[in-house]
KOLKE-128470 format. One record per residue (C-alpha): x, y, z. Coordinates in nm, 4 decimals, decimal comma. Each point is the difference from the previous one (the first is absolute). Example, Ala and Ser with C-alpha at 12.3 -4.5 7.8 and 13.67 -1.06 7.14 Angstrom:
BEGIN
+----------+----------+----------+
:       px :       py :       pz :
+----------+----------+----------+
:   1,2300 :  -0,4500 :   0,7800 :
:   0,1370 :   0,3440 :  -0,0660 :
+----------+----------+----------+
***
This chain:
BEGIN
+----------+----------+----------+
:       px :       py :       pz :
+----------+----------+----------+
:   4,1834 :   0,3322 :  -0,1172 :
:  -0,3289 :  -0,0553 :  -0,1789 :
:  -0,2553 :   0,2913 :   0,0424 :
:  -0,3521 :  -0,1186 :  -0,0295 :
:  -0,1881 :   0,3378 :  -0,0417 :
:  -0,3907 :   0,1226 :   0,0044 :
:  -0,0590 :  -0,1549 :   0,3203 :
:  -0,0485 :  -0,3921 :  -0,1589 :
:  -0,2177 :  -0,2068 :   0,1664 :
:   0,0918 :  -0,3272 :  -0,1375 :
:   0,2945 :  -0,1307 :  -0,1874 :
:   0,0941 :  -0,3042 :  -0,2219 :
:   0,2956 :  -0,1233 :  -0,1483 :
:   0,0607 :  -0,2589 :  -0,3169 :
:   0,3112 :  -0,0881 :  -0,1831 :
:  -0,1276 :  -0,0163 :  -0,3436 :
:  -0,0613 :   0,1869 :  -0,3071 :
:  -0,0301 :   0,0071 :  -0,3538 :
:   0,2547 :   0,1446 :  -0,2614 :
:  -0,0283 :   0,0131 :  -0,3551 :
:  -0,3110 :  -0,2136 :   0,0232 :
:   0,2406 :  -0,2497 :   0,1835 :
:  -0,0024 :  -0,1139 :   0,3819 :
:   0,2423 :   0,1249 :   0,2336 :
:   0,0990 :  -0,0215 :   0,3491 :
:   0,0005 :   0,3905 :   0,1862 :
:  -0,0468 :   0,1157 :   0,3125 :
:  -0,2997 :   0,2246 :   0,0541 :
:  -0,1712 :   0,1924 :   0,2581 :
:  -0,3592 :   0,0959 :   0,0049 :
:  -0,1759 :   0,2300 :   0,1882 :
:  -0,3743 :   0,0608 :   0,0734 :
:  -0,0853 :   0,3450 :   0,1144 :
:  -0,3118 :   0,0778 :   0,2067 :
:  -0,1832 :   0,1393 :  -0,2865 :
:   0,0502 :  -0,3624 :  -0,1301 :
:   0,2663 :   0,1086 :  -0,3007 :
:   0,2788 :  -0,2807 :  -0,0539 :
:   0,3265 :   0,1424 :  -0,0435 :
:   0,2897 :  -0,2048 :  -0,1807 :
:   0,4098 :   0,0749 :   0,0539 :
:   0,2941 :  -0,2079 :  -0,0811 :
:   0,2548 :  -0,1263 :   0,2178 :
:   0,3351 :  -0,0901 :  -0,1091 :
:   0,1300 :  -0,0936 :   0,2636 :
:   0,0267 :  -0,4049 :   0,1062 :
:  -0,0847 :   0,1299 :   0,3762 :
:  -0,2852 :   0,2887 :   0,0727 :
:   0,0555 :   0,1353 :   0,3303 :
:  -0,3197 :   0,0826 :   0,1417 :
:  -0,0216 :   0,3038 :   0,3644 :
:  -0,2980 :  -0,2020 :   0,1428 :
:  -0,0186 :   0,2805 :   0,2098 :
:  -0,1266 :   0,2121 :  -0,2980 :
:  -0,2106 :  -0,2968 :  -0,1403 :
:  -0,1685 :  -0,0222 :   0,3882 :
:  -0,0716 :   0,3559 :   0,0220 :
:  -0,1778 :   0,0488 :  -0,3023 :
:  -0,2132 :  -0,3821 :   0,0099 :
:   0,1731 :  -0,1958 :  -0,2305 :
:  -0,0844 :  -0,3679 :  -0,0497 :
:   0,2113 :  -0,2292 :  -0,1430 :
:  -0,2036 :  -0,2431 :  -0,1502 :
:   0,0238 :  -0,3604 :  -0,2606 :
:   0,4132 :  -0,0223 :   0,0314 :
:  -0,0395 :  -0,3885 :  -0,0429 :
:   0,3326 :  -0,2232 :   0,0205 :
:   0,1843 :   0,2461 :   0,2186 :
:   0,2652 :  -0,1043 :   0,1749 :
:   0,0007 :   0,2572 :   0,3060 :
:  -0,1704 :   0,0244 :   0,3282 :
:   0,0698 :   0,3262 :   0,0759 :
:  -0,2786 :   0,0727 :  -0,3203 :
:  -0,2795 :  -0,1521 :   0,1517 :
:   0,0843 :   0,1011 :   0,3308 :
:  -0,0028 :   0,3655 :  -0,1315 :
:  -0,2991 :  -0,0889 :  -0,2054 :
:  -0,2240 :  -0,0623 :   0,2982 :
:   0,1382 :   0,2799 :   0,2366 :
:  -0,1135 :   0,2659 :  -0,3096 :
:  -0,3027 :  -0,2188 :  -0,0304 :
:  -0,1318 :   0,0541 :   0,3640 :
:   0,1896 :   0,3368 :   0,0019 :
:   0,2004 :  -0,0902 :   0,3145 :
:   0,3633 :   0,0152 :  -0,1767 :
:   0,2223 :   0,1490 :   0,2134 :
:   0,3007 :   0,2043 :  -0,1965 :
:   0,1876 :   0,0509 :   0,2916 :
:   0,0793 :  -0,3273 :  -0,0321 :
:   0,0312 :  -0,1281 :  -0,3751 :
:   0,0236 :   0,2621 :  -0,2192 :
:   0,1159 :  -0,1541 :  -0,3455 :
:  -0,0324 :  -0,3147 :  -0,1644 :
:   0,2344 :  -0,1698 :  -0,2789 :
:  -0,1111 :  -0,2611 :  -0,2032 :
:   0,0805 :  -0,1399 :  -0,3788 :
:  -0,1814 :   0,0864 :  -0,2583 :
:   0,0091 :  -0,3312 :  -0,1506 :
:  -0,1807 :  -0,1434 :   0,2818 :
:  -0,3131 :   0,0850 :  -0,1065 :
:  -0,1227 :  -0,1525 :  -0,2786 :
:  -0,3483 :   0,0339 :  -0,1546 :
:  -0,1096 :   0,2378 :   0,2834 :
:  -0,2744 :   0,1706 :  -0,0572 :
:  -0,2443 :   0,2885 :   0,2180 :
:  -0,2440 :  -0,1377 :   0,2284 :
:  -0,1077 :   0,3218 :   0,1667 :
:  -0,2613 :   0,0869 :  -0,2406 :
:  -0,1447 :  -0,3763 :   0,1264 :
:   0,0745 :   0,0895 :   0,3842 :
:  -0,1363 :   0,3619 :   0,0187 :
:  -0,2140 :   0,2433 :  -0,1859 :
:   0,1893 :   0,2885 :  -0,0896 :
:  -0,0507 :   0,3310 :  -0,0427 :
:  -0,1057 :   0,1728 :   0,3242 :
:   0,2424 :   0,1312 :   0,2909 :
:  -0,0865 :  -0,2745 :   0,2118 :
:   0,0357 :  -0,3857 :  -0,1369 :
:  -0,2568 :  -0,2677 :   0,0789 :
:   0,0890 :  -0,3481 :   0,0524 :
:  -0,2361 :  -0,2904 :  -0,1740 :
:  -0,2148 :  -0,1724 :   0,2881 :
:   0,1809 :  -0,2679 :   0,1636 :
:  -0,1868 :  -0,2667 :   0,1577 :
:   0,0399 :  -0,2619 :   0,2963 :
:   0,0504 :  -0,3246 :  -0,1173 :
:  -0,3536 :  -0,1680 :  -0,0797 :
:  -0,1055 :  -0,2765 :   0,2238 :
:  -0,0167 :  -0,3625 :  -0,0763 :
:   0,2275 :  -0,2797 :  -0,1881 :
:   0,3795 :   0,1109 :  -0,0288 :
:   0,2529 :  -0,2372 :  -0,1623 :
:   0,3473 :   0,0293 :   0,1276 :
:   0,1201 :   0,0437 :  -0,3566 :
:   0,3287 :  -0,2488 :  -0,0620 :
:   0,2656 :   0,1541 :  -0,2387 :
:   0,1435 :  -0,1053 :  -0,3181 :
:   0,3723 :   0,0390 :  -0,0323 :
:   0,2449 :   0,0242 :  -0,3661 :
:   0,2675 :  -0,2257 :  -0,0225 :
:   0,2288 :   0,2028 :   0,1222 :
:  -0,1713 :  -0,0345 :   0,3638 :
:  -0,1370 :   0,3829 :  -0,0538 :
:  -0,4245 :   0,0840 :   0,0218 :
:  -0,1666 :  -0,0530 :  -0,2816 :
:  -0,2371 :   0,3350 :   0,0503 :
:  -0,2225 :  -0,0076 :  -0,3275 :
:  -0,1404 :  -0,3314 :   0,0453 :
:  -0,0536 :   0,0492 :   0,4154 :
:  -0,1736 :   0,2670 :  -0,1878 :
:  -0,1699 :  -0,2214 :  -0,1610 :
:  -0,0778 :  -0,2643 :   0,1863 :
:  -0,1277 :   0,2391 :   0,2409 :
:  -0,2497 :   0,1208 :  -0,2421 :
:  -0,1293 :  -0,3780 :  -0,0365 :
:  -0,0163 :  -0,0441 :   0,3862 :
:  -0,2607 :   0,2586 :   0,0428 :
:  -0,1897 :  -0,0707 :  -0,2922 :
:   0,0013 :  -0,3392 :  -0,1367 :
:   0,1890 :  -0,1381 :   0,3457 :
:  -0,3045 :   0,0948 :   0,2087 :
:   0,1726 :   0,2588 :   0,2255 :
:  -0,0738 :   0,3095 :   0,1523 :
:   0,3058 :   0,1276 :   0,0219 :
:   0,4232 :  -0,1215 :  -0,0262 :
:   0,2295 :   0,0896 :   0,2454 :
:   0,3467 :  -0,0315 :  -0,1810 :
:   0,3107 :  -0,0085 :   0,1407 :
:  -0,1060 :  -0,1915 :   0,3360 :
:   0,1329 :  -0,3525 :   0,1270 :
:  -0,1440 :  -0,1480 :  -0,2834 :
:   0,1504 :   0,2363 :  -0,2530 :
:   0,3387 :  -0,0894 :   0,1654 :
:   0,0240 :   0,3577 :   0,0550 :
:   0,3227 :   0,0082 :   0,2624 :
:   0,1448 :  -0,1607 :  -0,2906 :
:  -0,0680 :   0,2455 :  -0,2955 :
:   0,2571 :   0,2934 :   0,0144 :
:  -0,0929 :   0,3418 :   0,1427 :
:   0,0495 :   0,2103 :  -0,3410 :
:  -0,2708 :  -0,2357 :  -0,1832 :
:  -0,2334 :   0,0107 :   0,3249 :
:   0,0556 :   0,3545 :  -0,0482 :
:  -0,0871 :   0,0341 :  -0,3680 :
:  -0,2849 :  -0,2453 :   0,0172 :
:  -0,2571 :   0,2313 :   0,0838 :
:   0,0052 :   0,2118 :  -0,3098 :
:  -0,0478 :  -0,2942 :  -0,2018 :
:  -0,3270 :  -0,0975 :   0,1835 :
:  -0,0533 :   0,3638 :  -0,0212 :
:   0,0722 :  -0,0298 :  -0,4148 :
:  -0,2545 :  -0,2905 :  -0,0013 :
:  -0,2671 :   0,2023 :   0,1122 :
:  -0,0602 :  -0,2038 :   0,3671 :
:  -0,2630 :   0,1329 :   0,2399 :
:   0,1827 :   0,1273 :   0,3031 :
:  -0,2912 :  -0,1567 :   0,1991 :
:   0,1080 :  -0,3238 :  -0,1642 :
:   0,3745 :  -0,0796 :   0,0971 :
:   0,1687 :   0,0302 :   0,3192 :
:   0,3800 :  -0,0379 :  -0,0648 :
:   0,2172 :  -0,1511 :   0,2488 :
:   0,2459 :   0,2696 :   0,1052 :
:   0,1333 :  -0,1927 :   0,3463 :
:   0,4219 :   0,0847 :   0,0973 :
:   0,1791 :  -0,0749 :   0,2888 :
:   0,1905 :   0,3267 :  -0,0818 :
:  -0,2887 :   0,2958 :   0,0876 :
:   0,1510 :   0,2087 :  -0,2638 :
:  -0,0391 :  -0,2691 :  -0,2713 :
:  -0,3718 :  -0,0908 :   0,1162 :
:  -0,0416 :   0,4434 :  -0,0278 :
:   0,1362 :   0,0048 :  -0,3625 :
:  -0,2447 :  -0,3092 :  -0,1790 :
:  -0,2696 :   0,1247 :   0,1998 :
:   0,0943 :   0,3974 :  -0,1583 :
:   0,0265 :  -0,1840 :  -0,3136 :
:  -0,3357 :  -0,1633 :   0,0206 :
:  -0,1636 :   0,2873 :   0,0995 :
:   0,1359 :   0,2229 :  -0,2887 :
:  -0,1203 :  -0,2485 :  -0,2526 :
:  -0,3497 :   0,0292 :   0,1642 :
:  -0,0289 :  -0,3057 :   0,1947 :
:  -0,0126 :   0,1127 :   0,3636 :
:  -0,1040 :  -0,3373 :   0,1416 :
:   0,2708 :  -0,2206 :   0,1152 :
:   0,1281 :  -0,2980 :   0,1857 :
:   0,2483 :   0,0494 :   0,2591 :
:   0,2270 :  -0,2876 :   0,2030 :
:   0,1256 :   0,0779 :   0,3272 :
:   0,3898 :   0,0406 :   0,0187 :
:   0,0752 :  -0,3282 :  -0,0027 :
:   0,3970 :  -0,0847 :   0,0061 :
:   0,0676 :   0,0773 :   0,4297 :
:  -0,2614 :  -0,2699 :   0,1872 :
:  -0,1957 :   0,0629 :   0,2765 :
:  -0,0356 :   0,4443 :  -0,0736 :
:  -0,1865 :   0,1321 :   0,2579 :
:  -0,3649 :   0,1330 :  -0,0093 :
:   0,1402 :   0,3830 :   0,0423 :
:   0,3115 :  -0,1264 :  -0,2846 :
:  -0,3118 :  -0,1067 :  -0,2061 :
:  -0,2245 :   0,3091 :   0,0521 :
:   0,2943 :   0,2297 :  -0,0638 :
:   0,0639 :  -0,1852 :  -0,3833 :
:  -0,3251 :  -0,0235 :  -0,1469 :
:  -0,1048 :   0,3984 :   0,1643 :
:   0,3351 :   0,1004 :  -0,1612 :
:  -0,0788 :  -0,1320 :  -0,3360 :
:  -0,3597 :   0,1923 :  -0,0153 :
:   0,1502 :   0,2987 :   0,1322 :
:   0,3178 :   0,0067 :  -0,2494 :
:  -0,2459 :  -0,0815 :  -0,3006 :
:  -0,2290 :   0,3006 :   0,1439 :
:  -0,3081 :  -0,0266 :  -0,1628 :
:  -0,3336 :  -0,0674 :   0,1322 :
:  -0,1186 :  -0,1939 :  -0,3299 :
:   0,2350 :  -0,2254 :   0,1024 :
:  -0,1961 :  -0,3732 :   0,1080 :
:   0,2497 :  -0,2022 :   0,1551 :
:  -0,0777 :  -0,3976 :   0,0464 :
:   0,2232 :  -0,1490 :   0,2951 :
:   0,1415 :  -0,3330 :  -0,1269 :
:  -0,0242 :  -0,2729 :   0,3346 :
:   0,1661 :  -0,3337 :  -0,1555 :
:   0,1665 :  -0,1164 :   0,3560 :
:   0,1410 :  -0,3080 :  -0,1880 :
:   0,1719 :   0,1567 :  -0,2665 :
:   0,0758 :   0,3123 :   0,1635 :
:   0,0655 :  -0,1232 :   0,3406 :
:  -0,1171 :   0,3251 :   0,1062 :
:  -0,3666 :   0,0111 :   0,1090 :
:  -0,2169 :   0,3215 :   0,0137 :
:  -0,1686 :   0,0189 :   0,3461 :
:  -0,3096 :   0,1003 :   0,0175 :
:   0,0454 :   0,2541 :   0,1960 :
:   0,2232 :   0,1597 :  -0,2225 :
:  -0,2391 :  -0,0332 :  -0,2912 :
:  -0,2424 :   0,1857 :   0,2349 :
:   0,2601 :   0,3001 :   0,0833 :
:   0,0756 :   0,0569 :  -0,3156 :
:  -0,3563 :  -0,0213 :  -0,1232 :
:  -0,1061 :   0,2757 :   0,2579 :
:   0,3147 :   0,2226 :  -0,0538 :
:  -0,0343 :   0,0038 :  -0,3740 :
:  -0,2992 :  -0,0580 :  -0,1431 :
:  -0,1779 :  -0,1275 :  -0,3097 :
:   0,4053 :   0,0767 :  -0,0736 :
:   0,0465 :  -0,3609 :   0,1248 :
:  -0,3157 :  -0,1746 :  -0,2164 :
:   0,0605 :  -0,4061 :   0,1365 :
:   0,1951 :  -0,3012 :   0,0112 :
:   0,0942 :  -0,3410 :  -0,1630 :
:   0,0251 :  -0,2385 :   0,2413 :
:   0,1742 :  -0,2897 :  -0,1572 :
:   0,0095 :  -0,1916 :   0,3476 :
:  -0,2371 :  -0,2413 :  -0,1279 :
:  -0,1938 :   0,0496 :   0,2816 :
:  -0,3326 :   0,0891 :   0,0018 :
:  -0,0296 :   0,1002 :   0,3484 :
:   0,2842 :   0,2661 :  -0,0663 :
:  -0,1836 :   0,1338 :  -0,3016 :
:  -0,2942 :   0,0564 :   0,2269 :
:   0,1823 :   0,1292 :   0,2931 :
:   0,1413 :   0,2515 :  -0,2286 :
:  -0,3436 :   0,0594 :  -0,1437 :
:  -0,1866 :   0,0610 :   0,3671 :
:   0,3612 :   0,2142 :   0,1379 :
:  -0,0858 :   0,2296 :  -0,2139 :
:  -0,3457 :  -0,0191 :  -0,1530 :
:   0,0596 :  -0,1799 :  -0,2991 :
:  -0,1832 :   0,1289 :  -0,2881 :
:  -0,2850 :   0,2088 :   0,1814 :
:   0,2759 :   0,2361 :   0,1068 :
:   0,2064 :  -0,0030 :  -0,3134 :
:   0,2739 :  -0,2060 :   0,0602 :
:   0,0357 :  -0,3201 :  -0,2321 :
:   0,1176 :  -0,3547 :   0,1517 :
:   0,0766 :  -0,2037 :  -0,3438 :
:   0,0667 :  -0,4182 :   0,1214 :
:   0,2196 :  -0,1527 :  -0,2267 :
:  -0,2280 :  -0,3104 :  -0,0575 :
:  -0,2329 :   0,0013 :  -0,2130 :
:  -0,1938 :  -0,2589 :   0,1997 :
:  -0,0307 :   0,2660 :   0,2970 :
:  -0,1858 :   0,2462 :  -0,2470 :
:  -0,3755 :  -0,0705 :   0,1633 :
:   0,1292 :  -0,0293 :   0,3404 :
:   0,2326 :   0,2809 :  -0,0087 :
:  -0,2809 :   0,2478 :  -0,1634 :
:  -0,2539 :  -0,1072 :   0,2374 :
:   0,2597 :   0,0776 :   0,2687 :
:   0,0973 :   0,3691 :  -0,1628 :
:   0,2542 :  -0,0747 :  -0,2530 :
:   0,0285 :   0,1742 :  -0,3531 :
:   0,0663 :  -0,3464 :  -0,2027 :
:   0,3429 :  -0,1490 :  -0,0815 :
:   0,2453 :  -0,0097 :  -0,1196 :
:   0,1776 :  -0,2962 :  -0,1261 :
:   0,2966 :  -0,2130 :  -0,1774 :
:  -0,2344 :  -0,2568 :  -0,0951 :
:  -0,2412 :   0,2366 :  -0,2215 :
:   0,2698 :   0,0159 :  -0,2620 :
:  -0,1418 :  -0,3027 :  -0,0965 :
:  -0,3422 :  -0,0169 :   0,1160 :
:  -0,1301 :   0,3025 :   0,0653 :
:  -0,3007 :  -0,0584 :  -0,2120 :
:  -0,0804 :  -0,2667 :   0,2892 :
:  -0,0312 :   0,2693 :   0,1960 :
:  -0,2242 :   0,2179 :  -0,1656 :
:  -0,2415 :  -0,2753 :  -0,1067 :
:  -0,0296 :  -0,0738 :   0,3947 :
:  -0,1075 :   0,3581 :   0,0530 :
:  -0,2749 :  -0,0218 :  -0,2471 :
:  -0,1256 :  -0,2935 :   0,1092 :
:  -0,3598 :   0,0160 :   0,1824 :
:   0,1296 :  -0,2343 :   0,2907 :
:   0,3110 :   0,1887 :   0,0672 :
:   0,2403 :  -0,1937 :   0,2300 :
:  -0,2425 :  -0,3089 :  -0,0573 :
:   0,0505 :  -0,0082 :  -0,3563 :
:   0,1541 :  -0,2215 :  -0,2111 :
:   0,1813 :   0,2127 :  -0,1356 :
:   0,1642 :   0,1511 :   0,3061 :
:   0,0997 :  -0,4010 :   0,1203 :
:   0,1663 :   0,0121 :  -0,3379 :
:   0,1844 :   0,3667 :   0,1263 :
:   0,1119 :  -0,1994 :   0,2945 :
:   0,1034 :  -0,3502 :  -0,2315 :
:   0,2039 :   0,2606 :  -0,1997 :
:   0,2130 :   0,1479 :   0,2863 :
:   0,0553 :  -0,3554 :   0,1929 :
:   0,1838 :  -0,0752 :  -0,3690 :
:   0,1783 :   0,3002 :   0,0372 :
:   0,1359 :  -0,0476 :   0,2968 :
:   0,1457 :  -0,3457 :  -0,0692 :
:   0,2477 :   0,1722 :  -0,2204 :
:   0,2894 :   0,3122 :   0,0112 :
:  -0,3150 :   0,2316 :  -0,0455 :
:   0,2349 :   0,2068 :  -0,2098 :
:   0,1115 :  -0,2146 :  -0,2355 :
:  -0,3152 :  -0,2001 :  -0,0406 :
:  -0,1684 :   0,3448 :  -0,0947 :
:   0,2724 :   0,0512 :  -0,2662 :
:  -0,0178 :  -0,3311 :  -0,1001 :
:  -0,3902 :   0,0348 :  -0,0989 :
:   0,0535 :   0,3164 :  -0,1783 :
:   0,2294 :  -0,1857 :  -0,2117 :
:  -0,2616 :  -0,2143 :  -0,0686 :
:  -0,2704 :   0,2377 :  -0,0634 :
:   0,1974 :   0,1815 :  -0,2513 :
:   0,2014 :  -0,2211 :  -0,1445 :
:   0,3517 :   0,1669 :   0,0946 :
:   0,2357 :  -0,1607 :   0,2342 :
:   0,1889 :   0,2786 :   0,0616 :
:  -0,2181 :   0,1148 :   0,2870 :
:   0,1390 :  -0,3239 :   0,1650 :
:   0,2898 :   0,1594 :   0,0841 :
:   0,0779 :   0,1558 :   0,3683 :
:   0,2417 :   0,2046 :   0,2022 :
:   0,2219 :  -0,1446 :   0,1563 :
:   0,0029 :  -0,1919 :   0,2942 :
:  -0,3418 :  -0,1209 :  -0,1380 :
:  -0,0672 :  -0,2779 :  -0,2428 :
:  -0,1936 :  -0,0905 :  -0,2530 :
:  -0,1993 :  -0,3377 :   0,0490 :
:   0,1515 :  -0,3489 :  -0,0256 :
:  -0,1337 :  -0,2279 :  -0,2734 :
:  -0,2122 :  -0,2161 :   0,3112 :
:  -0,0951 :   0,3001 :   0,0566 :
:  -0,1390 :   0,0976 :  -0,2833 :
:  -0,1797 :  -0,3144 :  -0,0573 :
:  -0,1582 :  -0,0092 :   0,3012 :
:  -0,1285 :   0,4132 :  -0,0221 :
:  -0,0899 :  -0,0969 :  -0,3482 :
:  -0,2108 :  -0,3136 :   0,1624 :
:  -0,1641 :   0,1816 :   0,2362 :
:  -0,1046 :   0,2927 :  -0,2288 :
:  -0,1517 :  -0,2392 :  -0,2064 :
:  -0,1823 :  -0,1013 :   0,3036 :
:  -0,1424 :   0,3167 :   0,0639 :
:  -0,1115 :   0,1022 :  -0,3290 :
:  -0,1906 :  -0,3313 :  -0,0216 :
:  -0,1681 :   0,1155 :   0,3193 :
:  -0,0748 :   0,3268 :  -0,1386 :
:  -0,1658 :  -0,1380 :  -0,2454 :
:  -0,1694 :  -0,2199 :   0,2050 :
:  -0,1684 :   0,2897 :   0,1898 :
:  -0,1259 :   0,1533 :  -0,2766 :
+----------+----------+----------+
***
């Protein structure tokens, strides 16, 4: 047994060091007391056995253990975080050293130390306006490329015209990225120094538990706005089936910073959101439950949504998934969107907001050109397909299986009718 002493507040862990002015691989623990002293001690052996217990009682926070391999860390890691770990239940933890690679503290980033209490940063709702349903990037070896979704989120909310990404969506083929790299991803947006008011990851599980644990994982990398699919493998749930999943996943995550977006896609999901169940939950929880994406492609859901339950004026945020609903849907109470199709041409979008005519603009018919082009194509693969242009690397043409990349016609024709719309674009100015 390890014994972490003088009440630590936060603890790290790396597996390297130097000797004799040489690099070496070690395993190390560090501690953080709450009079902000870092304390160092070795640890020989290949597995440190941790009494979460001890580590829960006296507010330790596991923090930047990147590459890790178990669950049961980042589970524990957000119980400590919210202070709702139950030792009754778990009270130890194993995991290999050599799992951890490169970790490094992130509680002197996540809290100021030093007094008896801890206070959190601020954590924000997710701004209004243009989202892009971020796509993904996958290695060879069919796993997420994480740095450049990094990345290439950066350039979609500065350069790409966005407000905001929401990663890990339909778009970002997220039922198809595994749950230890959903879990993980967080940190790394965390790493990049994201506003939490600017991402809203997708945390959406048939299995309540699973849809708990990315949603922990979000929150204890400081995002607390996210995107959540109904449970969507047994067709036809009832409204009380419905109501009991999403109130169990706000009340298992237990935190009121918590800003949960319902995620209505009826034709992927096959399991639509009533509105009446939007309402319910909306009245028994909150500004805990902040909106809804309604993928429907149905305007006159979006606003249903958006009058059930006040839309904006009362705090709750309808987000259309068109981008050629955004005047009609904010006139009508909605937030913005939030959209495959921005990947690409999200700077449409923000030109058509500027514009002094608004939804008589040219620039706004050119929004609307834009997403008709879209949605001739796999909207997926058509967004990967013009990153690869853009930047000049054709690995982001690759998908998870059972989705495709383009054909060559295709291709040709996208490429054809981009070319079409540029020359418009530059027609309008």
């Amino acid at each position: 047994m390890t014994d972490l002493t003088d009440r630590p507040v936060a603890a790290s862990f790396d597996c390297t060091g130097r000797r004799g002015g040489r690099r070496v691989r070690r395993s190390s623990v560090h501690m953080t007391t709450r009079r902000g002293q870092v304390r160092h001690s070795a640890i020989s052996k290949k597995c440190a056995e941790f009494d979460l217990g001890h580590l829960a009682v006296n507010n330790i926070y596991l923090y930047g253990i990147q590459d890790e391999g178990r669950l049961a860390t980042y589970r524990a890691r957000a119980f400590m975080t919210g202070k709702r770990f139950d030792a009754t239940k778990v009270r130890r933890h194993n995991f290999p050293m050599r799992q951890m690679p490169n970790s490094f503290c992130h509680a002197r980033q996540q809290f100021r130390l030093g007094g008896r209490r801890m206070e959190r940063r601020d954590m924000s709702k997710a701004q209004r306006g243009i989202y892009a349903a971020a796509v993904s990037p996958f290695r060879e070896d069919g796993t997420l490329h994480v740095q450049k979704l990094v990345s290439y989120c950066q350039h979609l909310i500065t350069a790409g015209g966005c407000d905001g990404v929401a990663p890990t969506g339909t778009t970002g083929e997220g039922n198809s990225i595994s749950h230890r790299e959903r879990m993980a991803l967080p940190g790394a947006f965390a790493d990049a120094g994201f506003d939490p008011s600017h991402v809203i990851f997708g945390t959406g599980s048939c299995a309540t538990q699973d849809a708990v644990d990315l949603t922990s994982a979000a929150m204890s990398a400081g995002f607390v706005n996210v995107l959540a699919l109904p449970p969507f493998y047994y067709k036809d749930p009832s409204d009380e089936g419905l109501y009991a999943y999403f109130s169990r996943l706000v009340e298992k995550v237990g935190d009121d910073r918590l800003r949960v977006y319902l995620y209505h896609f009826p034709q992927m999901s096959m399991t639509p959101i009533p509105v009446d169940v939007v309402v319910r939950l909306k009245q028994a929880f909150g500004p805990v439950v902040a909106g809804l994406k309604d993928s429907s492609g149905d305007l006159s859901q979006s606003l249903a949504f958006a009058e059930a339950t006040g839309g904006v004026d009362a705090g709750f945020d309808v987000y259309p998934s068109s981008e050629a609903f955004l005047f009609d849907g904010q006139a009508g109470g909605c937030a913005g969107i939030i959209s495959g199709s921005t990947n690409a041409f999200g700077t449409y979008s923000r030109a058509a907001m500027a514009a002094a005519e608004g939804p008589d603009s040219d620039a706004f018919a050119l929004v609307k050109a834009a997403r008709a082009v879209a949605s001739k194509y796999p909207l997926m693969a058509a967004m990967k397909q013009m990153e690869a242009w853009r930047s000049g690397d054709d690995s982001w043409t690759r998908m998870a299986p059972p989705l495709v990349p383009l054909n060559a016609g295709q291709m040709a024709r996208l490429k054809a009718d981009v070319a079409d719309l540029r020359a418009l674009a530059r027609a309008g100015q």
